[in-house]
C-alpha positions as CSV (number, residue, x, y, z in Angstrom):
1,X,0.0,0.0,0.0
2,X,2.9,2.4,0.9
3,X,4.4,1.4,-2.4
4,X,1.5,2.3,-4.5
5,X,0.9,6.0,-2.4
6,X,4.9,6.6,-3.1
7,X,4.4,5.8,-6.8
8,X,1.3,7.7,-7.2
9,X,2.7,10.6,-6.0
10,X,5.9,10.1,-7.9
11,X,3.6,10.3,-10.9
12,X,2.0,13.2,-9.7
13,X,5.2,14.9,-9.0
14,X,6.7,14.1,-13.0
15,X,3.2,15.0,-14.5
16,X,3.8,18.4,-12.6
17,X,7.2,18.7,-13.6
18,X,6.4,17.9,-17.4
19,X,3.2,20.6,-16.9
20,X,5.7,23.7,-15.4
21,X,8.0,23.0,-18.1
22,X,5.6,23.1,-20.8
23,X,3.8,26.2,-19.6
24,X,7.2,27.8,-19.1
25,X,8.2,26.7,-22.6
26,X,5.0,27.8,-24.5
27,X,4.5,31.6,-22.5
28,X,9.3,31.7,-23.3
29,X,7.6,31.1,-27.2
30,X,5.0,33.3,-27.3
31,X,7.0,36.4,-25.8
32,X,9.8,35.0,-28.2
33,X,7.4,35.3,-31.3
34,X,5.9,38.8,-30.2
35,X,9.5,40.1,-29.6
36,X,10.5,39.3,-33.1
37,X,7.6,40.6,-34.6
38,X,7.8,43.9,-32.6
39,X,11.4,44.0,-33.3
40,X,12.6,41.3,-36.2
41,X,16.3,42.1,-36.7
42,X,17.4,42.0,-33.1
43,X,18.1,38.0,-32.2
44,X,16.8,37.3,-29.1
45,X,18.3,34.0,-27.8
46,X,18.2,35.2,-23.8
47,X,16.8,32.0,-22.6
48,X,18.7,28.6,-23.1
49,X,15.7,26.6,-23.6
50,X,15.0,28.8,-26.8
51,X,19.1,28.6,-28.0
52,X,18.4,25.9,-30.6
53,X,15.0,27.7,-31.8
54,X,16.9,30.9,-31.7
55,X,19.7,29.7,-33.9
56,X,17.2,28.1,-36.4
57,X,15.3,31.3,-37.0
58,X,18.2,33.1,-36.9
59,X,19.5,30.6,-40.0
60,X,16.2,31.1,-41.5
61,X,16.0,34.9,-41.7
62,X,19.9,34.6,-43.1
63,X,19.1,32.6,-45.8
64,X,15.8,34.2,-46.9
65,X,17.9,37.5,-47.2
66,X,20.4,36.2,-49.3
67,X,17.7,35.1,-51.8
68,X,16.5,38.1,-51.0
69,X,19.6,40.2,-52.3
70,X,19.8,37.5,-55.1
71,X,16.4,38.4,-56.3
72,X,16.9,41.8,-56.2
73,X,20.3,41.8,-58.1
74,X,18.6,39.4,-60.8
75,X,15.9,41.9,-60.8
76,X,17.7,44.8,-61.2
77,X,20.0,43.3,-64.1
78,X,16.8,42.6,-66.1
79,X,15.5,45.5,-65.8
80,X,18.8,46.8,-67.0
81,X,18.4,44.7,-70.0
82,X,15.2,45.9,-70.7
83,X,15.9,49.2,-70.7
84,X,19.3,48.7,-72.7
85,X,17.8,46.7,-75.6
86,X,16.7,48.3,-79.1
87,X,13.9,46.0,-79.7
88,X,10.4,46.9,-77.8
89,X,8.9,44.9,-75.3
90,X,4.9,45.0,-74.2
91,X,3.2,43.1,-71.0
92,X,-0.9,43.5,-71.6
93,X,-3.6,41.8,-69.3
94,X,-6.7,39.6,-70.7
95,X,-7.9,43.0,-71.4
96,X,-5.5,44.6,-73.6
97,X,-4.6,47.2,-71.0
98,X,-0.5,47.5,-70.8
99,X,0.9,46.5,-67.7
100,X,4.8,47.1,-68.7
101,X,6.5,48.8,-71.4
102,X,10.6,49.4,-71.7
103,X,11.5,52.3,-73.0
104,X,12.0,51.0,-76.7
105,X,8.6,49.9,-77.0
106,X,8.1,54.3,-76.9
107,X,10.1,55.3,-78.7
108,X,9.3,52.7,-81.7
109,X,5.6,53.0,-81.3
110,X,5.8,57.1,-80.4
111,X,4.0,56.9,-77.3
112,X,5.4,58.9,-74.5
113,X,4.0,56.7,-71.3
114,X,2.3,53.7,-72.6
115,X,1.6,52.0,-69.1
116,X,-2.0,51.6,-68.4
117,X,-3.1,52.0,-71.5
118,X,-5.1,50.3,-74.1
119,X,-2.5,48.2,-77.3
120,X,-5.5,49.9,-79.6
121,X,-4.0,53.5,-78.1
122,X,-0.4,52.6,-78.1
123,X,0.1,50.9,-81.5
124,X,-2.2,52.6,-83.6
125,X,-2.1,50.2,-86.7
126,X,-5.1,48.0,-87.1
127,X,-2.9,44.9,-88.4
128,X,-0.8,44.8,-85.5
129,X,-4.0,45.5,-83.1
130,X,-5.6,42.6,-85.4
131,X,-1.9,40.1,-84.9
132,X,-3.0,40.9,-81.1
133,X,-6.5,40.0,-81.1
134,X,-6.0,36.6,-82.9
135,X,-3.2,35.8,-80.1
136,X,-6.2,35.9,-77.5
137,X,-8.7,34.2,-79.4
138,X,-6.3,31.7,-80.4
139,X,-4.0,31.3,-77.8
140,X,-1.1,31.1,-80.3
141,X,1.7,32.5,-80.9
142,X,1.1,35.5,-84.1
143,X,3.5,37.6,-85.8
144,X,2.7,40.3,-88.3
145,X,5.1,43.0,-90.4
146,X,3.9,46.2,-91.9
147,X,5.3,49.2,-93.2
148,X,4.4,52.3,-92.1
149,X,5.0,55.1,-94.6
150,X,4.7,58.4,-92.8
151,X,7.1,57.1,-90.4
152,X,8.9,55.2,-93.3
153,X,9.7,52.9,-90.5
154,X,9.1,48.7,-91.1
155,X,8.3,46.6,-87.9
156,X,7.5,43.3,-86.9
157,X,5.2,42.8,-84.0
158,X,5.5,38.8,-82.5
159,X,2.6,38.0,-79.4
160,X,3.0,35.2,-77.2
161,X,0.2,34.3,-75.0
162,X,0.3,34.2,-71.4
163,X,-1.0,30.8,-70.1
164,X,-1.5,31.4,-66.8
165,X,-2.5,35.3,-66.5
166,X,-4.8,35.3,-69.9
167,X,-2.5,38.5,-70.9
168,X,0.1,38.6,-73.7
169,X,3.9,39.8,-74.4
170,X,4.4,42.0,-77.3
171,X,7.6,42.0,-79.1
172,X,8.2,44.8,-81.4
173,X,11.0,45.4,-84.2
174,X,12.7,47.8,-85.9
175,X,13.5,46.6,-89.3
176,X,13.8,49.6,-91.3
177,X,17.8,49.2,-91.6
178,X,17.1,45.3,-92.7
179,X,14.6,46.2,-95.6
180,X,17.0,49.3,-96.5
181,X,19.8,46.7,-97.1
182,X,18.0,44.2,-98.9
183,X,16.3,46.7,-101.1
184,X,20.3,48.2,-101.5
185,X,21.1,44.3,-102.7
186,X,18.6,44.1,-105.0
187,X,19.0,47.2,-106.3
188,X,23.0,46.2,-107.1
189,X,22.1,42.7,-108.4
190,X,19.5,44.6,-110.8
191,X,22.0,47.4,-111.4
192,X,24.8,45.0,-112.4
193,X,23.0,42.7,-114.6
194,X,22.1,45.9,-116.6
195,X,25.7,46.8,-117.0
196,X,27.1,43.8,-117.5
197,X,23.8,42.9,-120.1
198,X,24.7,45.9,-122.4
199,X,29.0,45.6,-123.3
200,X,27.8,41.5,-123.2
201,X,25.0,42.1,-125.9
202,X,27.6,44.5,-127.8
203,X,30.7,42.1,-127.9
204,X,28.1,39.3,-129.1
205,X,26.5,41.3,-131.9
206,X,30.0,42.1,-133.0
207,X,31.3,38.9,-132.9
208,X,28.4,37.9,-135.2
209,X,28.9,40.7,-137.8
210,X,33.2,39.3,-138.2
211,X,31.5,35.9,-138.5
212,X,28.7,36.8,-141.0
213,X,31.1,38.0,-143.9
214,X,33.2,41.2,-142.0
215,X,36.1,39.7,-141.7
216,X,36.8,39.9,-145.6
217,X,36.3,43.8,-145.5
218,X,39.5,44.9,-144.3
219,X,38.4,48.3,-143.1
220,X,35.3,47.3,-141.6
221,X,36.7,44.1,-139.5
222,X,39.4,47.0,-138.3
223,X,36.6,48.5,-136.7
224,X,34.7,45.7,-135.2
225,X,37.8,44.7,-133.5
226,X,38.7,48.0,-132.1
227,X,35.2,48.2,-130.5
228,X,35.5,44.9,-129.1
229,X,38.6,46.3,-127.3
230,X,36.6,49.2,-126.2
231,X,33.7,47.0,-125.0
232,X,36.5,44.6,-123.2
233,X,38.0,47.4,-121.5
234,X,34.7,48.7,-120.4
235,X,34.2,45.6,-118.8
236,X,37.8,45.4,-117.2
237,X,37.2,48.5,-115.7
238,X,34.1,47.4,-114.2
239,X,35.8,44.7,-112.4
240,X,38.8,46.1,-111.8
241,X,36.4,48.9,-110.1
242,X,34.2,45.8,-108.3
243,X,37.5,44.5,-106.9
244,X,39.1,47.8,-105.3
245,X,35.6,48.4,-103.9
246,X,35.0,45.1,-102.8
247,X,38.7,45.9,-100.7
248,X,38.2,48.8,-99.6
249,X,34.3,48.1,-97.7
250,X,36.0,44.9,-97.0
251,X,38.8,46.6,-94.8
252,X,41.6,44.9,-96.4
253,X,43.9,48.2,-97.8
254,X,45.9,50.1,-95.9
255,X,46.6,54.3,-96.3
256,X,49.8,55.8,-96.9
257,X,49.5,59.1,-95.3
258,X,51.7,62.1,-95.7
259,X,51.6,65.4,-95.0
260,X,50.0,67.0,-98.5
261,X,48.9,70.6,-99.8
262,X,45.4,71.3,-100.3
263,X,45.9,73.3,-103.3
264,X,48.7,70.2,-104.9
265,X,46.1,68.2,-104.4
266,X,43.4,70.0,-106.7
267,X,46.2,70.9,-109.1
268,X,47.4,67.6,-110.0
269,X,43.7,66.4,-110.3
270,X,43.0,69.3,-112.3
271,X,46.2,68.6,-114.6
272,X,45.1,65.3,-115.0
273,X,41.2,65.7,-116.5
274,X,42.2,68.9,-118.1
275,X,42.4,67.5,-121.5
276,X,39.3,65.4,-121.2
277,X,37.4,69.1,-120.0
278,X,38.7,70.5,-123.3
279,X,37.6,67.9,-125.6
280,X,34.0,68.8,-123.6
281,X,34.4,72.6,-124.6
282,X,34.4,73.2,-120.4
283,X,36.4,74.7,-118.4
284,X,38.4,73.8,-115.3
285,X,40.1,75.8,-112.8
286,X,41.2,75.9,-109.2
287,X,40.5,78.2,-106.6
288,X,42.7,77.6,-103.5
289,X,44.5,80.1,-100.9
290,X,48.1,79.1,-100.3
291,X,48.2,79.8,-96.6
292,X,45.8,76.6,-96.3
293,X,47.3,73.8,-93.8
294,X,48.4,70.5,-95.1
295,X,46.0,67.4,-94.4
296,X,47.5,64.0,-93.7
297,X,46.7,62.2,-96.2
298,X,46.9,58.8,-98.6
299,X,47.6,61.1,-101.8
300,X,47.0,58.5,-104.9
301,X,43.8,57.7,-103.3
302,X,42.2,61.1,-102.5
303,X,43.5,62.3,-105.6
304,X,41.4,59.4,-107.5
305,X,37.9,60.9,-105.0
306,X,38.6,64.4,-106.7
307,X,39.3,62.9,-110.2
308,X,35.7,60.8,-109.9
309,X,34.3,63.9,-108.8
310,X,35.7,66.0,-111.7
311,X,35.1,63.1,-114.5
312,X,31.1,63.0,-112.7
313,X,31.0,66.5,-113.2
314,X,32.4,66.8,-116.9
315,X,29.8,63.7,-118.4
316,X,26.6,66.0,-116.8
317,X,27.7,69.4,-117.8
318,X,26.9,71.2,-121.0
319,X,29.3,72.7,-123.8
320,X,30.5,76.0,-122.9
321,X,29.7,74.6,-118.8
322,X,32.0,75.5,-115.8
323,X,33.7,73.4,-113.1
324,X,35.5,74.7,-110.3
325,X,37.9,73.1,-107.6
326,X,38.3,74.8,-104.3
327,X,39.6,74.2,-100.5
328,X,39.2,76.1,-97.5
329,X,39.8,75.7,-94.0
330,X,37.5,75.2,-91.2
331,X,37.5,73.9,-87.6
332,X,40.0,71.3,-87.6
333,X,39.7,70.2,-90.8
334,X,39.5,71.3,-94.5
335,X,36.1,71.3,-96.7
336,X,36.9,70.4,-100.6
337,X,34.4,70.8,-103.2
338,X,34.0,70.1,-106.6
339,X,31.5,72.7,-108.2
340,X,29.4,72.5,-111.9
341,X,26.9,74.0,-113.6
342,X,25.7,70.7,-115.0
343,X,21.8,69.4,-115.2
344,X,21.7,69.0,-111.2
345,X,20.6,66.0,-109.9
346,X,16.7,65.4,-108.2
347,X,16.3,66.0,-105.1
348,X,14.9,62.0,-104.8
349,X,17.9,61.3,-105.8
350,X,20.2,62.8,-103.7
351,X,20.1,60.5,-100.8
352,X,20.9,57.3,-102.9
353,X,23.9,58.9,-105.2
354,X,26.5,57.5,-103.6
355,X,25.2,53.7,-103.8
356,X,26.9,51.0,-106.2
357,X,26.0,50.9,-109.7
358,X,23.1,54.0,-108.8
359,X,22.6,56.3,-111.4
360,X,19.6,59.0,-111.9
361,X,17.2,57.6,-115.6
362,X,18.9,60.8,-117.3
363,X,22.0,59.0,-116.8
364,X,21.9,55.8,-118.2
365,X,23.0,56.7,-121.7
366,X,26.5,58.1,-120.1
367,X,29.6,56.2,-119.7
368,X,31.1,54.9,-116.9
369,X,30.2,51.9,-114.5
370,X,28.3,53.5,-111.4
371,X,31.0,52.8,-109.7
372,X,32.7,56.2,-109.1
373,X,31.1,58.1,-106.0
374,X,30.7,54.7,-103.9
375,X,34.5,54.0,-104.4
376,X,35.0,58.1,-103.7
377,X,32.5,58.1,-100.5
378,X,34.7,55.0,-99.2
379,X,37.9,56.7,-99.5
380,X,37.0,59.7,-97.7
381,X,35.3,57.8,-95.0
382,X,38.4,55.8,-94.5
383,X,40.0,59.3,-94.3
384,X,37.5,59.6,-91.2
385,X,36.1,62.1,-93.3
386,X,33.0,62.9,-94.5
387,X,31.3,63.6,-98.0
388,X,28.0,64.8,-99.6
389,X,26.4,66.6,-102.7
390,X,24.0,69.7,-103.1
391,X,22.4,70.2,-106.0
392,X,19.0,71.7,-107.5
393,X,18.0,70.2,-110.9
394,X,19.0,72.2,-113.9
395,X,21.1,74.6,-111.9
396,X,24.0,72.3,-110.9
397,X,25.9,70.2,-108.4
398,X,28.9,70.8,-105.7
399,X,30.3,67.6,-104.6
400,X,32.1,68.2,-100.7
401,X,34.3,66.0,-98.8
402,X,35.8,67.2,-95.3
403,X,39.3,65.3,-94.5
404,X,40.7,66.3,-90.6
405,X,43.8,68.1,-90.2
């Protein structure tokens, strides 16, 4: 009987032991918890029972803000991207209203602040509004290109549906410099198919006439052949002319530069197409100060730009016509120019002029390859200058080209 009181209240006694420690352990945890709300970055590890708690919380917060500094630095590096990129970029909701916009997406579609907007508002072109539509009706991917000619700007719109918010992601781009260069290529390809057509269709009809009986009149066959040697060195040229161009936008030719004269430089241009202005009843002269600084240039090379310019000038000027060659100085540098009082040149045609193989309609029946002011607009450039033409139609042209001191 004593036995079973002693262990009866030995049980009691544990029970109440267990029970103290408990209630001491759950009111340590709830100040704990209010304490760290009240006041989460202090650690508050005071009591030992709460060490190993303490420590694991402690880990806890740690960890989250490292994922939390990882997050932001992710963040912050595509945002950067976003705003860096040239192509735009367009987050709408299920209802077309635009959620996020980098600054591209502006500046291609001309909208100052296109957040919270309608895509109808912000794009303003009823195919890309229409790519948009089919994207939520469909829930595929939809891609549409137009051209957009008061802008004379070409873009390409792509959508890609959101799955899980029922919105959409807008890709817009810029591909006015891509059509540019294609229509540039096929322009060429056209271009040099119609030279190449004509000295061809020349050289065959020719060979023909020698074939057909002309050989056996002596005088006659003298003058097939020498036209074939015309047409053949026509054609040289144009390679030899496709080749030094093809080097020179290629990158592989060097300059030899030294110190040159302004005014040599016009005069032995001027020396050299003198004759050729004569025989065109025009006349050529040089107006040049002699206190002008020397320019550091590849002399054979820039000599050829002013002797294009001068031979461009003498095929579109009149008998009894002028050309003039002049230099002067300006702000580091020193302004050339190659003056006529030829037909002029449209004004459409201004921007293209110095394109391979481009030539205005009036000048088709000239001589020469097209070549000319490309190879002359490379040189300069590789000069780190820069070159350009004015000219109103029927009242002439001045070539310039601006070399660095």
């Amino acid at each position: 009987m004593n036995y079973t009181i002693l262990f009866t209240i030995l049980v009691l006694v544990i029970a109440g032991w267990y029970a103290w420690r408990y209630y001491t352990l759950r009111r340590n945890l709830d100040n704990y918890t209010k304490a760290i709300r009240q006041k989460p970055e202090e650690n508050f590890s005071n009591a030992k029972e709460l060490e190993s708690l303490s420590s694991a919380i402690s880990s806890l917060i740690s960890t989250f803000d490292i994922q939390h500094a990882i997050l932001d630095s992710e963040r912050s590096r595509l945002a950067t991207v976003l705003d860096q990129i040239t192509d735009g970029v367009l987050i709408a909701d299920t209802h077309g209203l635009i959620q996020f916009a980098n600054p591209a997406a502006g500046r291609l579609f001309q909208f100052a602040n296109p957040l919270s907007h309608s895509i109808v508002e912000v794009v303003r072109n009823h195919q890309l509004v229409e790519a948009w539509r089919r994207c939520q009706q469909t829930g595929q991917m939809q891609s549409e290109s137009v051209e957009l000619p008061t802008r004379h700007q070409f873009l390409q719109l792509v959508v890609i549906p959101d799955q899980h918010t029922s919105g959409s992601l807008l890709l817009v781009q810029d591909l006015t410099r891509l059509r540019r260069l294609e229509t540039v290529r096929r322009d060429f390809v056209s271009n040099l198919s119609h030279e190449l057509r004509t000295p061809l269709a020349s050289l065959r009809a020719l060979a023909e006439t020698l074939q057909d009986g002309a050989l056996d009149d002596p005088p006659a066959a003298r003058r097939f052949v020498d036209q074939i040697q015309i047409e053949v060195d026509a054609l040289t040229q144009m390679v030899n002319e496709l080749l030094e161009l093809s080097k020179i936008e290629s990158g592989r030719f060097s300059l030899d530069r030294s110190p040159v004269a302004a005014c040599d430089l016009l005069d032995s241009a001027s020396q050299r197409m003198q004759l050729q202005a004569e025989r065109a009843n025009l006349s050529l002269r040089v107006e040049c100060a002699d206190d002008l600084p020397n320019v550091q240039i590849d002399s054979q090379r820039l000599e050829q730009v002013v002797v294009n310019l001068i031979h461009n000038s003498v095929k579109f000027t009149r008998p009894g016509g002028e050309i003039v060659l002049s230099a002067e100085a300006g702000i580091g540098e020193v302004r050339f120019a190659v003056r006529d009082t030829g037909v002029g040149i449209p004004a459409e045609d201004i921007p293209r002029i110095f394109e391979r193989f481009y030539r205005v309609d009036k000048s088709r029946t000239g001589s020469g390859t097209g070549l000319g002011l490309s190879i002359a607009k490379h040189i300069v450039e590789a000069h780190k200058g820069k070159i350009w033409v004015e000219s109103r139609e029927g009242q002439g042209s001045t070539f310039y080209f601006t070399i660095p001191q």
